[in-house]
C-alpha positions, 0 to 999 in steps of 0.5 A: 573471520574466515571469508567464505564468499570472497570470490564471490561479486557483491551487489547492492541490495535495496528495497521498494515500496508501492504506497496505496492510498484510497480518496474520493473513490480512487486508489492512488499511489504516493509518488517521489519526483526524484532530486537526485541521480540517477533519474534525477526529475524522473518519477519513481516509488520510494525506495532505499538500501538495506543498512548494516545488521537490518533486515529486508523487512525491517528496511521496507518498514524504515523507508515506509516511516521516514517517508510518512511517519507512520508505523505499524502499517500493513505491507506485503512482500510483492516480489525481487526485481534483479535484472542485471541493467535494472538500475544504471548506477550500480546492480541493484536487486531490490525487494518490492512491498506494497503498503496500505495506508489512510491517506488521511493520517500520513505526516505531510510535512514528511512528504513535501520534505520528500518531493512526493505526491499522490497520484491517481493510479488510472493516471499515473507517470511513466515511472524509473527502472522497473518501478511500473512492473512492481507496481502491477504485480502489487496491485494483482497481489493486493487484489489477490489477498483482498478476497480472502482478507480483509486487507482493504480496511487498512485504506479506510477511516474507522468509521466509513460509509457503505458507499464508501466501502462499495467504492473501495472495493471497486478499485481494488478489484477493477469492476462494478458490482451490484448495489443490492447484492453488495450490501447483501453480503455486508450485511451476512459478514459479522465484523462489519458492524453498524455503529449508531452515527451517522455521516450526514457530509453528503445529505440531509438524511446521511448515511449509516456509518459501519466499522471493521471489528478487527479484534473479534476477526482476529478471534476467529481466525484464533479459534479456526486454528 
């Protein structure tokens, strides 16, 4: 085998991922408390190195499951991080993903085993080498393709209320809006559908409960092209 690059330095190459999850009316980000070097009691995301014969995407995935237990989840590529002094035990360049998950299916277990916690992302740590940057880049990306996606469904139940939805989208974007007009819109959007239940968790009356109709969404986008 011919050495091409044997000239050439070698660095370690890693992946990061920015883990959404959305409660009670707020975004949080699941955390690591880290037990060991460097950073060792410091807070940082979950991350790893990309193994031998794996792909950057596939490494993101690997590291997203051995942390929750959950596969097929939505993640985007939000950027590469690779200033020279970024990580104090090697140079490390490392490709950052965000992940949307319902941090109602997660395995808990897998979590505890990590050290890790949800946090609420109004309050968050101060967070190792450059994991705060990743973090805003992909919550502006997040919000970015959440207005031309449907992205934030991935943070939902299946069936969720309108309030539920209104509260989601809020965080997402950082601002309030109208009741009245908010709903206006649910109600001109034909993949969000009405279901005949009811949440009744919240009162007597309870709330109509909606779902996403993400095989007729992905119909349309079928037929557009």
């Amino acid at each position: 085998m011919f050495e091409y690059y044997s000239h050439h330095p070698r660095f370690y190459v890693a992946v990061d991922c920015i883990i959404f999850g959305f409660s009670q009316g707020e975004l949080s980000l699941l955390l690591l408390k880290r037990k060991f070097e460097p950073g060792q009691g410091e807070w940082s995301l979950m991350g790893g190195f990309v193994q031998e014969g794996e792909s950057v995407d596939d490494a993101a995935k690997r590291v997203l499951t051995e942390l929750t237990g959950l596969n097929d989840v939505y993640m985007e590529q939000v950027g590469v991080f690779g200033e020279v002094d970024r990580d104090p035990g090697e140079r490390v360049i490392s490709t950052a993903y965000y992940a949307l998950i319902n941090i109602n299916e997660y395995d808990r277990q897998l979590v505890e085993e990590h050290n890790a916690y949800w946090m609420k992302i109004d309050e968050l740590p101060t967070l190792l080498f450059d994991h705060q940057e990743m973090v805003v880049k992909a919550r502006q990306l997040m919000k970015t393709q959440s207005a031309t996606m449907p992205i934030g469904f991935n943070l939902l139940p299946e069936l969720f209320t309108l309030t539920q939805l209104q509260n989601l989208y809020e965080a997402i974007n950082g601002n309030t809006v109208d009741k009245r007009n908010f709903r206006k819109r649910v109600a001109e959007n034909p993949f969000i559908v009405k279901t005949p239940l009811v949440d009744k968790s919240g009162s007597r009356r309870g709330a109509s409960l909606y779902k996403f109709n993400e095989e007729d969404y992905k119909k349309s986008l079928k037929f557009k092209l």
